[in-house]
C-alpha positions as CSV (number, residue, x, y, z in Angstrom):
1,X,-108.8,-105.3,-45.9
2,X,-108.6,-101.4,-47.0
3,X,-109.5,-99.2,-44.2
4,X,-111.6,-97.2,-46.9
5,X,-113.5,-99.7,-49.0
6,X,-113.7,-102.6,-46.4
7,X,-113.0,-104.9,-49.3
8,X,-111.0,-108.1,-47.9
9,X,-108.5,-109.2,-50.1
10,X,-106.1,-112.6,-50.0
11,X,-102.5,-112.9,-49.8
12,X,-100.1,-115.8,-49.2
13,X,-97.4,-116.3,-46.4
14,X,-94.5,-118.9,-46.8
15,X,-91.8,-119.8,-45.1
16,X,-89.2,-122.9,-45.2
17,X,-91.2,-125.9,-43.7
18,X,-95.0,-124.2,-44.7
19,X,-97.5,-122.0,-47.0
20,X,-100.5,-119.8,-46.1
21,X,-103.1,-118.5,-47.3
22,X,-104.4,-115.5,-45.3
23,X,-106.9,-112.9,-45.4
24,X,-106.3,-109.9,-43.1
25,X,-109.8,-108.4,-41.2
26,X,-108.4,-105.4,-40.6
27,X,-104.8,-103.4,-41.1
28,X,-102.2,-104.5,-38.8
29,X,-97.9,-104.2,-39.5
30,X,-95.6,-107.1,-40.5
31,X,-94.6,-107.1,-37.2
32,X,-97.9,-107.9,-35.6
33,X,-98.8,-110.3,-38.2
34,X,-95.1,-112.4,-37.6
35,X,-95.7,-112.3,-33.7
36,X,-99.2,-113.9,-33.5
37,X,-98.5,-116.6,-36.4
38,X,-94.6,-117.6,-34.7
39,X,-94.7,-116.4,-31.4
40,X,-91.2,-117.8,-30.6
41,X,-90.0,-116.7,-33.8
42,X,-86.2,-114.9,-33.7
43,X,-86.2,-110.9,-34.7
44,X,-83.8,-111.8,-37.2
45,X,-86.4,-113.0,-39.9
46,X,-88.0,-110.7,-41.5
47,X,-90.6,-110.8,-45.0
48,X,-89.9,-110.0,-48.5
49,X,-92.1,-109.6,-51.8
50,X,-90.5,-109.9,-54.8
51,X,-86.9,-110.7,-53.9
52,X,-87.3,-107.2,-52.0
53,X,-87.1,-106.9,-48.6
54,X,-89.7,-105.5,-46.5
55,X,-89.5,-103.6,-42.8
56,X,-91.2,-104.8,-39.7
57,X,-93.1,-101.3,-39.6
58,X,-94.9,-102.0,-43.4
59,X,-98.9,-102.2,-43.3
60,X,-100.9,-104.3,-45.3
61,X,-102.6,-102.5,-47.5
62,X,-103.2,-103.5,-51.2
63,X,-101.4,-100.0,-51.5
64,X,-98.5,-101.5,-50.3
65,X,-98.7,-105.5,-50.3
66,X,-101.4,-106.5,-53.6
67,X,-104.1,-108.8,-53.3
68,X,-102.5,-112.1,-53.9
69,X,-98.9,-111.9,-53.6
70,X,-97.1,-114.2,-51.6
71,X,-94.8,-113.0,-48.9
72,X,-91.7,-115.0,-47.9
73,X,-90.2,-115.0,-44.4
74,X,-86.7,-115.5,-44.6
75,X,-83.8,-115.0,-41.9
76,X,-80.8,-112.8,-41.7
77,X,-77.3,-114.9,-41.1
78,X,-75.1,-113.7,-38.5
79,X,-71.2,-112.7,-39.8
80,X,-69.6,-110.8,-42.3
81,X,-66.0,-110.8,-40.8
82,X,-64.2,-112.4,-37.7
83,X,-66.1,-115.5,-37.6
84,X,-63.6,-117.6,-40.2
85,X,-66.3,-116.8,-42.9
86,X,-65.9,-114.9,-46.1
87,X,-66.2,-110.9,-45.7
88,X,-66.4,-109.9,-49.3
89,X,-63.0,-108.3,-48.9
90,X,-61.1,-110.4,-50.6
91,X,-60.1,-110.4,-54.5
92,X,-60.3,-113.5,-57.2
93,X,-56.9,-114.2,-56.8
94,X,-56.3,-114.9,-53.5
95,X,-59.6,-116.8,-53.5
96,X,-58.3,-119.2,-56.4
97,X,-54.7,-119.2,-55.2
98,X,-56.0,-120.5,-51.8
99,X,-56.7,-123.6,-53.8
100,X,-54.0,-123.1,-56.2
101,X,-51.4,-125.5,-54.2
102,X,-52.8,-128.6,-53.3
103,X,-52.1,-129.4,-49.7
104,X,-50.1,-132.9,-49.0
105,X,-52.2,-135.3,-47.4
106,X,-52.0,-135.6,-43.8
107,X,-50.7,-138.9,-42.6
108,X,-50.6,-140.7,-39.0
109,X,-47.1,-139.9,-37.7
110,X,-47.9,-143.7,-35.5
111,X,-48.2,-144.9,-38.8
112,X,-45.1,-143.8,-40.3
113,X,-43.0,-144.8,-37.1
114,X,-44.2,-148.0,-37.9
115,X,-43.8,-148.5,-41.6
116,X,-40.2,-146.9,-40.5
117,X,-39.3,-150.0,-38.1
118,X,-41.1,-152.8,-40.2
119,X,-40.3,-152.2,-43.4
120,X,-37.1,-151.9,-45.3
121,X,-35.7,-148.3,-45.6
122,X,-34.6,-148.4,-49.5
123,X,-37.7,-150.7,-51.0
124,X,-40.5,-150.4,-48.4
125,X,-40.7,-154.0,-48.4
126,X,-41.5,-155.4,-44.9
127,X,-38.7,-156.4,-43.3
128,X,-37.3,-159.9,-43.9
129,X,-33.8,-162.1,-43.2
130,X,-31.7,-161.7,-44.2
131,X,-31.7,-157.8,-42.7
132,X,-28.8,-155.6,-42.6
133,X,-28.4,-152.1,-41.6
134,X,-25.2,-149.4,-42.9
135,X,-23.3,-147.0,-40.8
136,X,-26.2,-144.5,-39.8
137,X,-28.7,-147.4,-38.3
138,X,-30.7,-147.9,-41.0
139,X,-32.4,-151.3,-41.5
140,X,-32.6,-153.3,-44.8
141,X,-33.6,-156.6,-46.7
142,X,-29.8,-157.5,-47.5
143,X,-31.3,-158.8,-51.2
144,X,-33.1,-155.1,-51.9
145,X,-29.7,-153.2,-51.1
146,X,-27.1,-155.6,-52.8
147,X,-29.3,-155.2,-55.8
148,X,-29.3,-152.0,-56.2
149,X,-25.9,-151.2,-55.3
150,X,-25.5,-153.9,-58.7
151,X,-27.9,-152.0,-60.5
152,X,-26.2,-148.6,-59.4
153,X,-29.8,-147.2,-58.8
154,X,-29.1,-146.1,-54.9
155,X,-30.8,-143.1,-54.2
156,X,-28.5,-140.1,-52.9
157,X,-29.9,-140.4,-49.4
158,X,-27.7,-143.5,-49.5
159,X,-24.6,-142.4,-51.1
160,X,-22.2,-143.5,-47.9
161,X,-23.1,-147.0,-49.0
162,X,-21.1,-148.2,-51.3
163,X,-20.3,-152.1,-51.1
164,X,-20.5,-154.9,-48.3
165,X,-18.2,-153.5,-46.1
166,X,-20.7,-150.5,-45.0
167,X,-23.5,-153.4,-44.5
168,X,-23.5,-155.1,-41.1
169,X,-25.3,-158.2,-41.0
170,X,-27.9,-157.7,-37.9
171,X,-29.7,-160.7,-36.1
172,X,-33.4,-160.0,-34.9
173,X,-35.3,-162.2,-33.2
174,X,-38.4,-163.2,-34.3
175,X,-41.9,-163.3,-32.7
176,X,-43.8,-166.1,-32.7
177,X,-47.4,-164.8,-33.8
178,X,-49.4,-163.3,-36.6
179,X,-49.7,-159.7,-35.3
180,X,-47.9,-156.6,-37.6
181,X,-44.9,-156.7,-35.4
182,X,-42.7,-159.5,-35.9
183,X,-39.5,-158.8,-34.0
184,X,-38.3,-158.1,-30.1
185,X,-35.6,-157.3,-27.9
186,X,-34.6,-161.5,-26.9
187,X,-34.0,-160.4,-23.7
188,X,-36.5,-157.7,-22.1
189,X,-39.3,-158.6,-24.3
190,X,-39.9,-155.2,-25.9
191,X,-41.3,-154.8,-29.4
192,X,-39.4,-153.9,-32.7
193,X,-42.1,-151.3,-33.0
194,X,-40.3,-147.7,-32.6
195,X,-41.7,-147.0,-29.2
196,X,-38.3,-148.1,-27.5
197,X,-34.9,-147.5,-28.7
198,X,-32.6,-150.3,-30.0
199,X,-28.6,-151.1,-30.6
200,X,-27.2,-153.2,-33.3
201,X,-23.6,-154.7,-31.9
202,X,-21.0,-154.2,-34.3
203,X,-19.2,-157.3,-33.5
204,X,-21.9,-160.3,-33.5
205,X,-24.8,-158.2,-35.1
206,X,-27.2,-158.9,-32.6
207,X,-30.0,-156.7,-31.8
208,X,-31.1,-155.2,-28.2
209,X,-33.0,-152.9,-26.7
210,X,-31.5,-149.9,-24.3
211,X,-33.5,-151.2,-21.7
212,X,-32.1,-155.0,-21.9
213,X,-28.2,-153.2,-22.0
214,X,-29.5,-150.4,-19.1
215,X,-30.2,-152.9,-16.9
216,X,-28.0,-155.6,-17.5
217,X,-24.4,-153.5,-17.4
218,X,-22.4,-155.8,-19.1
219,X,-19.3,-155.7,-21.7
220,X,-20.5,-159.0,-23.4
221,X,-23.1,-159.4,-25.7
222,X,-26.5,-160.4,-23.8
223,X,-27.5,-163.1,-26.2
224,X,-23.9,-164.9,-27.6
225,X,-21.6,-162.9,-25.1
226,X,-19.5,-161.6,-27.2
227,X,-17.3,-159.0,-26.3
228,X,-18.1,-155.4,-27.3
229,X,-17.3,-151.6,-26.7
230,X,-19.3,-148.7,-26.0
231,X,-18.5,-146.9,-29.5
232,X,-20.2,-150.7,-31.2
233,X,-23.4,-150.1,-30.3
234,X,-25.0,-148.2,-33.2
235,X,-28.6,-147.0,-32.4
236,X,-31.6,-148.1,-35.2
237,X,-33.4,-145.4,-36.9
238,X,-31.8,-142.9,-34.5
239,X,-32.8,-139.5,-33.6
240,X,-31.5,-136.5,-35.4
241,X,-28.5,-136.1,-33.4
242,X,-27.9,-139.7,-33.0
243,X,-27.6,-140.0,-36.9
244,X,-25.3,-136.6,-36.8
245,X,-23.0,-138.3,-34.6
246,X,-23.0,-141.6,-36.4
247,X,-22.3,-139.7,-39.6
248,X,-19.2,-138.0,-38.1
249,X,-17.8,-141.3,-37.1
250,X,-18.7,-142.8,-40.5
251,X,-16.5,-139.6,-42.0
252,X,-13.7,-140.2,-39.2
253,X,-12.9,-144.0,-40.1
254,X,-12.8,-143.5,-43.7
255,X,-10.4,-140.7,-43.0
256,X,-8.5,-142.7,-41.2
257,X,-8.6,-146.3,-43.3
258,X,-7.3,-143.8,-46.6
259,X,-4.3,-142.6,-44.6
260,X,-3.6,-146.2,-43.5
261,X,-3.6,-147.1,-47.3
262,X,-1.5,-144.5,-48.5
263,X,0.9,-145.3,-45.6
264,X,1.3,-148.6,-46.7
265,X,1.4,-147.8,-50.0
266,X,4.4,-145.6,-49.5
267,X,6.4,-147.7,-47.3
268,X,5.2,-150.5,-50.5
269,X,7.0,-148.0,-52.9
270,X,10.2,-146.9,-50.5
271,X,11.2,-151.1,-50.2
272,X,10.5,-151.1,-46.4
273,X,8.2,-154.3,-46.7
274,X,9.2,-157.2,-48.5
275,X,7.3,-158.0,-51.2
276,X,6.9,-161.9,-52.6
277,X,8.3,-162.7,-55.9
278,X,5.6,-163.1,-57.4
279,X,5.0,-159.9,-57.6
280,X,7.5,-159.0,-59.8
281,X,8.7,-155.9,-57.9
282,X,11.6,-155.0,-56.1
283,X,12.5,-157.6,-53.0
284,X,14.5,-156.2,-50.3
285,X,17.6,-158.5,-48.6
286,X,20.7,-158.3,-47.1
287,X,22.3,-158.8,-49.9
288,X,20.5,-156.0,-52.0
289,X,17.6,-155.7,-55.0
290,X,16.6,-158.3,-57.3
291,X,14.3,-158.4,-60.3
292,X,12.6,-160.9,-61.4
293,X,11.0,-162.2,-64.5
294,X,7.3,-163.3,-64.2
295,X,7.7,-164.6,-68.0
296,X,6.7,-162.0,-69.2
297,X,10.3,-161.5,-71.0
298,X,10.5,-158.3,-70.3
299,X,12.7,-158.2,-66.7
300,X,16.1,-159.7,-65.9
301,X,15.7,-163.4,-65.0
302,X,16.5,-164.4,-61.5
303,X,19.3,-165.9,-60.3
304,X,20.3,-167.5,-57.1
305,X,23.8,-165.6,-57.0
306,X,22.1,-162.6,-57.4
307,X,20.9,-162.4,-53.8
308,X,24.0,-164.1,-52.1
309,X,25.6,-162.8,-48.9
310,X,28.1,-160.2,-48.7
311,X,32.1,-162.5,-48.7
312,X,30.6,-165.3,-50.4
313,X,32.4,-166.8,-53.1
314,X,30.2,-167.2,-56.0
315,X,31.3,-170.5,-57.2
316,X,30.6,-171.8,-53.6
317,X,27.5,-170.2,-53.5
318,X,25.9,-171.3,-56.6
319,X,26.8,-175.0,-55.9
320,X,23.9,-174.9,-53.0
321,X,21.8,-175.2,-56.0
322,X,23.2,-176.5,-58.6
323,X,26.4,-178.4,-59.9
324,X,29.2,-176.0,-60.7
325,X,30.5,-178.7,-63.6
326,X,28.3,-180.8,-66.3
327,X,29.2,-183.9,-66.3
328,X,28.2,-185.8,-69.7
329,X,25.3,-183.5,-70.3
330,X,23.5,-184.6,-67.1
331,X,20.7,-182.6,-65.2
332,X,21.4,-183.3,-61.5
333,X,18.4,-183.3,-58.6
334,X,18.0,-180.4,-56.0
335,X,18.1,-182.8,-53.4
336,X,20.7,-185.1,-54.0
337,X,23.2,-184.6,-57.2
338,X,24.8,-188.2,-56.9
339,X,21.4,-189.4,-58.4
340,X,21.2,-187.7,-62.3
341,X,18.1,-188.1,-63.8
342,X,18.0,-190.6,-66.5
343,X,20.1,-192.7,-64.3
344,X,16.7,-194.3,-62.6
């Protein structure tokens, strides 16, 4: 009410969860008026009239607050920097180029171990046998790989592979049950699940764990005791410096089967290893080089006194094989001249 006129007047109070009507007795401050309605209420709301905000200290007065307005008690929120909220600070562009990039997806590194060990490596197909894996330890469905190294569609990732001879044929053995993993170690029991570590044998292709070869310290395969060397065990989906190694290795036998090729080749080329007939090259004897004529027309034809030994009389020599005279037109046998054919 005014302190001059004694005229009461009405006004309305709300807040989020209520509205009031309320008609002051006698002037009293915002302040007041917010303590005896919410006793418990925080001294961070405060009341505003018309979007405006109004101080704790105001009196109501029609001067100041009309008859019939409605005040609204709102509350101040706390921050403005250093709480991980926004400050105000920051421009348009780095606001939009915060959600310029979208961020990959996170995903379960237990599930990719898994899909890593269960499924093949070049189709994502789970795993099935026939499996192979290549020179770095990495497992596939024999039928995925030979097809695309047909189709020449292997990705680059797998560029060492580049026939049969870098597949080894591997031999898992099987679990008998319906859960997710279907392989273990045949001899300590572990699963084919990435949680242990497992060796392929070079030799027999048979698949342990390190725990099965720890304990049982052995030169022989565990499961067909076969014999094997250290340097044959190749580790499955290795670590990093596992597959480093293995990858050096790969580098040092190719190195090594090229210079074995172009060694033979040479010695080939230089007449140091016999070569059939057949071949139509150069065939080294005591007696010196021959060439032959695969019927082709184009090489000297091949004679058996061509290769005799050194003091042999050629007459003599060529005798062996055939008759030295022609008697009546007569082809005589290798085995026995005194019987001509057409004499049977």
């Amino acid at each position: 009410m005014n302190s001059k006129s004694q005229t009461p007047y009405q006004i309305f109070l709300q807040s989020q969860s209520l509205t009031l009507a309320l008609t002051p007795i006698q002037p009293t401050t915002l302040s007041r008026l917010k303590s005896s309605l919410f006793p418990s209420i925080p001294s961070s709301c405060y009341f505003t009239l018309n979007g405006k905000p109004l101080d704790d200290s105001t009196q109501l007065l029609p001067s100041l607050v009309p008859p019939f307005s409605t005040l609204v008690l709102a509350c101040r929120l706390l921050g403005g920097g250093g709480d991980g909220g926004a400050t105000g600070a920051e421009s348009r562009d780095c606001y939009l180029n915060m959600y310029a990039v979208k961020k990959p997806d996170k995903v379960d590194p237990n599930e990719q171990r898994l899909s890593k060990w269960l499924n093949c490596a070049l189709s994502g197909e789970p795993l099935t046998e026939p499996c192979v894996i290549d020179g770095l330890g990495n497992v596939f469905n024999k039928e995925a790989l030979v097809r695309a190294l047909l189709d020449r569609n292997l990705p680059r990732e797998f560029g060492h592979i580049r026939g049969l001879k870098d597949m080894l044929g591997i031999e898992l053995s099987r679990i008998n049950g319906d859960g997710d993993v279907q392989f273990h170690c045949p001899i300590a029991g572990l699963e084919f699940n990435g949680k242990y570590r497992f060796y392929a044998l070079r030799g027999c292709g048979h698949v342990l764990s390190a725990k099965a070869l720890k304990e049982v310290k052995s030169s022989a395969c565990l499961v067909c005791h076969g014999d094997f060397k250290e340097d044959d065990k190749i580790p499955i989906n290795g670590s990093e410096e596992e597959v480093k190694v293995l990858r050096q290795r790969l580098e040092e036998e190719r190195v090594r089967a090229k210079e074995s090729k172009l060694k033979k080749m040479k010695n080939t080329k230089n007449g140091e290893e016999p070569v059939g007939l057949s071949t139509g090259k150069r065939v080294s004897s005591g007696g010196g080089d021959a060439n032959v004529d695969n019927g082709g027309g184009g090489g000297k034809r091949f004679k058996a006194v061509d290769a005799m030994p050194k003091n042999a009389t050629k007459e003599v020599y060529a005798s062996i094989f055939t008759s030295s005279k022609k008697k009546n037109g007569l082809r005589e046998t290798f085995s026995c001249r005194s019987l001509p054919l057409g004499r049977n």
